[in-house]
Each structure stands twice: as structure tokens, then as C-alpha cells.
C-alpha positions in Angstrom: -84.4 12.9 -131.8 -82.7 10.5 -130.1 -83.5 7.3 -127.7 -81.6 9.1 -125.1 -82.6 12.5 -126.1 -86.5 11.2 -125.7 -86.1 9.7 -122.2 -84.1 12.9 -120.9 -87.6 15.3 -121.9 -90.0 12.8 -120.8 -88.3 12.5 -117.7 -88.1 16.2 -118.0 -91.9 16.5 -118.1 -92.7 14.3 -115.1 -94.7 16.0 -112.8 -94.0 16.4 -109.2 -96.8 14.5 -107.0 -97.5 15.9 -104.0 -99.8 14.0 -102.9 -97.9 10.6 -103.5 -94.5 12.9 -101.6 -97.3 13.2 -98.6 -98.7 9.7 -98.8 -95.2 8.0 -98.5 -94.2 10.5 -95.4 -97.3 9.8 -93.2 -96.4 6.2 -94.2 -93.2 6.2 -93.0 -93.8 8.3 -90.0 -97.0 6.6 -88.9 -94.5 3.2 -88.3 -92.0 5.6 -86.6 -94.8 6.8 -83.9 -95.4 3.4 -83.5 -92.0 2.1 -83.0 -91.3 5.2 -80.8 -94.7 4.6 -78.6 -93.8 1.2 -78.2 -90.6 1.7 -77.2 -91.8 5.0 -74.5 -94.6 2.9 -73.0 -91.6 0.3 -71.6 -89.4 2.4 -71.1 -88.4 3.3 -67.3 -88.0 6.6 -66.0 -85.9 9.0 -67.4 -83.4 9.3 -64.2 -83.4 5.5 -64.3 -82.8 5.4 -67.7 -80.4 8.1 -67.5 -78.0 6.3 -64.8 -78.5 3.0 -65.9 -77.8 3.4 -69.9 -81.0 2.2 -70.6 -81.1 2.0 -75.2 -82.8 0.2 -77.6 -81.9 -0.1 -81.2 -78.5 2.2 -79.9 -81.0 5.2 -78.9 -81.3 6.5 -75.5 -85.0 7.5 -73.8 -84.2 11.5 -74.4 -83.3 10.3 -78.3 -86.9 7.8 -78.9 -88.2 10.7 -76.9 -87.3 13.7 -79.3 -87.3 11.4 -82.1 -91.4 10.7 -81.1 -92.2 14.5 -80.6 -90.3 15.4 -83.9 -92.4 12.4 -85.6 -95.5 13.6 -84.4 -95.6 17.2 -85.0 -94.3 16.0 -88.6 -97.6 13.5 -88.9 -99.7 16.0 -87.7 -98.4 19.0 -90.7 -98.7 16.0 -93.2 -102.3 15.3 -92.3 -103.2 18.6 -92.8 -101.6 18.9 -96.0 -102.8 15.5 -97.2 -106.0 17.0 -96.3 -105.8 20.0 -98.3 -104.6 18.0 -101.3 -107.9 16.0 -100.9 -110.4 17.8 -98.8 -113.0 17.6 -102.5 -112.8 14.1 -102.7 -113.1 13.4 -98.6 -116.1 15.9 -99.0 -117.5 14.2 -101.8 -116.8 11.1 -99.5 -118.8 12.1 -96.7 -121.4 13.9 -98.8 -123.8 13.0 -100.8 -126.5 14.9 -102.4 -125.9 17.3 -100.3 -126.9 15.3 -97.5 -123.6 13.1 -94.7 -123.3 9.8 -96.5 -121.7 8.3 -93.8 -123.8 9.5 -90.7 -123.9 6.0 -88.9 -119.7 5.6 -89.3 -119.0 9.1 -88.5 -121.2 8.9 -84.8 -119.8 5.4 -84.3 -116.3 6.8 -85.0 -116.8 9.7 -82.8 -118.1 7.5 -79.8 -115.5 5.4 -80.1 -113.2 8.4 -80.0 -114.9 9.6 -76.7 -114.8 5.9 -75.1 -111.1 5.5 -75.2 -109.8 9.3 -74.7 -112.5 8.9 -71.1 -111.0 4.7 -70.2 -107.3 6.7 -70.9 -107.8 10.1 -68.9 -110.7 8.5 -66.2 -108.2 4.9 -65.6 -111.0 3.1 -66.4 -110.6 -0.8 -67.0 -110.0 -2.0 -69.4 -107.6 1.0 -70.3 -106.2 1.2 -66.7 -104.8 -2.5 -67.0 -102.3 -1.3 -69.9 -100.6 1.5 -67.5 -100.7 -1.0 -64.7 -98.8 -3.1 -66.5 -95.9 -0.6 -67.5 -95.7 1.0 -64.0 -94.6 -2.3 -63.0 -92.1 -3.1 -65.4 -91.0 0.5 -64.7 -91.0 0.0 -60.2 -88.9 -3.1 -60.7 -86.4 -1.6 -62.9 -86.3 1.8 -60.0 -85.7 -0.6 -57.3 -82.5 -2.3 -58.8 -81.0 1.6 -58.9 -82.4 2.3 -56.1 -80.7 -0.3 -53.8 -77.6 0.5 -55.7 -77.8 4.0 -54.5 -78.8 2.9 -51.3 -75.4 1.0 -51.2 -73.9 3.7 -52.4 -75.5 7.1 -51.6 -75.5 9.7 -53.5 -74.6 13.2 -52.7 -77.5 14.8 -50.4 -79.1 17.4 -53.3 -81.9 14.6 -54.0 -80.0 14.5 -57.5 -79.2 11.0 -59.3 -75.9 9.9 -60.2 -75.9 11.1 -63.4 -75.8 14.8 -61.6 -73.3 14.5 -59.0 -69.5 15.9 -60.1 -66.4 14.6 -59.6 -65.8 16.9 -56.0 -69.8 15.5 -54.5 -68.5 11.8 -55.5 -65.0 12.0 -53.7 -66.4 14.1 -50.3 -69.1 11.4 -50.1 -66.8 8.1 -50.8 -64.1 9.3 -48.5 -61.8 9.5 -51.6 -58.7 11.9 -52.8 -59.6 14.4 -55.5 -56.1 14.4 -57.2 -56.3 10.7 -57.1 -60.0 10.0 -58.7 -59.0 12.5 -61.5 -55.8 10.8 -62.4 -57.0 7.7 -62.6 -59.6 8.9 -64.9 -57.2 10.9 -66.8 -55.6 7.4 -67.1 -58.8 5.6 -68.4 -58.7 8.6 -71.2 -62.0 11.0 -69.4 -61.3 14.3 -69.8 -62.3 15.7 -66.5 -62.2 18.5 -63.5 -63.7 18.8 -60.3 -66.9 20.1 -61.5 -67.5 17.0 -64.4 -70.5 15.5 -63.7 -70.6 11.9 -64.0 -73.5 12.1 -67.0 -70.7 14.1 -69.0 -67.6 11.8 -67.8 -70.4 8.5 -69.3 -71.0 10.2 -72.6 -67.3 10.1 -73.6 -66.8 6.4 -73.0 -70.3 5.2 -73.9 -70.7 3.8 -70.7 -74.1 4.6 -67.6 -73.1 7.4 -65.1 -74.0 4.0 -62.2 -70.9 1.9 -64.5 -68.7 4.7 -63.8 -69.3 5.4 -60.4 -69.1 1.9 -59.4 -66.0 1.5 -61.7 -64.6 5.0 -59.6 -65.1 3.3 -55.9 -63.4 -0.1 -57.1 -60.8 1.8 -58.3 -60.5 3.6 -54.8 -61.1 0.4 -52.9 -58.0 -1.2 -54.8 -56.0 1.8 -54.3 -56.9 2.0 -50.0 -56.1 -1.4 -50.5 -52.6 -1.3 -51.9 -51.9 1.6 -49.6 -52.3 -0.3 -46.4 
């Protein structure tokens, strides 16, 4: 038999480790929830985040958001089968003799456990200080949209930008219908009365706010031009 021959079988005959398969993928999801909470526990509103393009690492709020809930219900199926994989040796862990080796770490575990799910649900300091901090960030971010929007109303459904179509923007900013959808025909949209500005954003990459504003400078030239 051969060198090569050899190698071939006794790769051939390497078992497949599920344990190591489940250890490396709670590894790697583990920093991905943490990334992913990070990133959620500064990031403003969704509306906010919506209309003002708000990414990080090239991922919108919706996209760290489904990435986190796929991540987590991922960890949560991996615990359970790393448990399964090793529930004799965590019970041989915990047990001794027939008797909980680890009674003092498992009650101070479990009280810890309680204090921070009570500071996080009751708003108790020190817990409350780290969701003070992010509505904050979060309130300062809503009131640079919102003075935009106050400059530049929206339509009067209590929507955000992001929702309003082509016909709300041009009854509201005094502006010909023919005449915003050629000029974004020009700029290469693909769009009818009925686009919203969300959809009209996604094709160019750009926040429904940037083309909105772009929209009324657009008209305010044209007015302009025309008088």
C-alpha cells in the first residue's frame, strides 16, 4: 500500500466530532450575539434608523436585528445539543457521591441570576444607568429627524418618510407629479405614483430623508428656473 493510498484510508476513518462541530458554533455565535447586542443597544429607533440610513459594518438595524434573533435561536439549539453530548460529564460535575458538589456555586450562580434579571426588569440602579445612557444617545439622534421633518412635514398619516409615496410627497411640497417622476426617471429610480420613498432609497443606496431632500432641491431649482 501506498503513502498516498495510507493517508486516503486514514483520512477515510476519521471520525466526525460532534461535539468539537458544536463547540466551534456556540463559539462563533456567542461573538456574533455579542457584536449584534452591542451594536442594538446603540442603535436609534427603527423609524429613525430607517429614514436616516443608519449602518454599521454595511448592515442596516432590520439586518443586525434578524441577524441577532437568527444568532440566538441558533445558540440556544447548540446549548442544548452541547448539553446532550455531555449531560454525564456535567452530571458527574455537579454530583458527587451522589450528593451536589457544587451547592455553594450553583446558589451563588442562581442569586446572581435573580439580581440582574430583577435591576433589568425593576430599573433598578445600577442596571437603570445602562438604559439611561442609550435612550439618550437614541433622543438626540430623533431630534435631528425630527426638526427635519418639522422643516419639512411629512404627509398627515403619522407615517415617517420612509412611508410616504411619490403622490403624498408632491401634494404636500406643492410639486408637479409628471415632473418629480421625470426627474427621477432621470437620476435612474424606477418609480410611479405609488413608490414609496423607502423603495425609491433601496435602489440607489441612499436614506428615504437623502431623497426627499434631494426631491425638494430639485423642485426648488426647477420653480426657480421657471420664474
Amino acid at each position: 500500500m501506498t503513502v498516498s493510498t495510507q493517508e486516503a484510508t486514514d483520512k477515510q476513518k476519521t471520525p466526525w466530532h460532534g461535539r468539537g462541530l458544536t463547540s466551534f458554533l456556540i463559539s462563533l455565535v456567542f461573538l456574533t450575539l455579542a457584536v449584534s447586542g452591542l451594536v442594538l443597544y446603540l442603535a436609534p429607533s427603527c423609524r429613525i434608523a430607517r429614514e436616516t440610513g443608519w449602518r454599521v459594518l454595511l448592515l442596516s438595524k432590520d439586518q443586525w436585528n434578524a441577524l441577532h434573533i437568527i444568532m440566538a435561536c441558533t445558540f440556544v439549539v447548540a446549548g442544548l445539543i452541547h448539553v446532550y453530548f455531555n449531560w454525564r460529564i456535567l452530571l458527574r460535575y455537579l454530583f458527587l457521591k451522589q450528593r451536589l458538589h457544587l451547592k455553594k456555586e450553583a446558589i451563588t450562580a442562581l442569586l446572581l441570576f435573580l439580581l440582574l434579571s430583577a435591576g433589568a426588569i425593576f430599573e433598578v440602579p445600577p442596571f437603570s444607568f445602562l438604559t439611561a445612557l442609550t435612550e439618550e444617545e437614541k433622543a438626540g439622534s430623533c431630534a435631528g429627524v425630527l426638526s427635519a421633518e418639522a422643516a419639512h412635514p411629512a404627509s398627515g398619516h403619522g407615517t415617517g418618510v420612509g412611508r410616504m409615496t411619490v403622490q403624498e410627497f408632491c401634494d404636500d411640497a406643492g410639486l408637479l407629479l409628471e415632473d418629480t417622476l421625470s426627474r427621477l426617471q432621470e437620476a435612474g429610480f424606477t418609480a410611479d405614483p405609488g413608490s414609496t420613498f423607502r423603495a425609491l432609497s433601496q435602489q440607489k443606496q441612499m436614506s428615504p430623508m437623502d431623497v426627499k431632500e434631494w426631491l425638494l432641491n430639485r423642485g426648488s431649482l426647477d420653480k426657480e428656473e421657471r420664474n
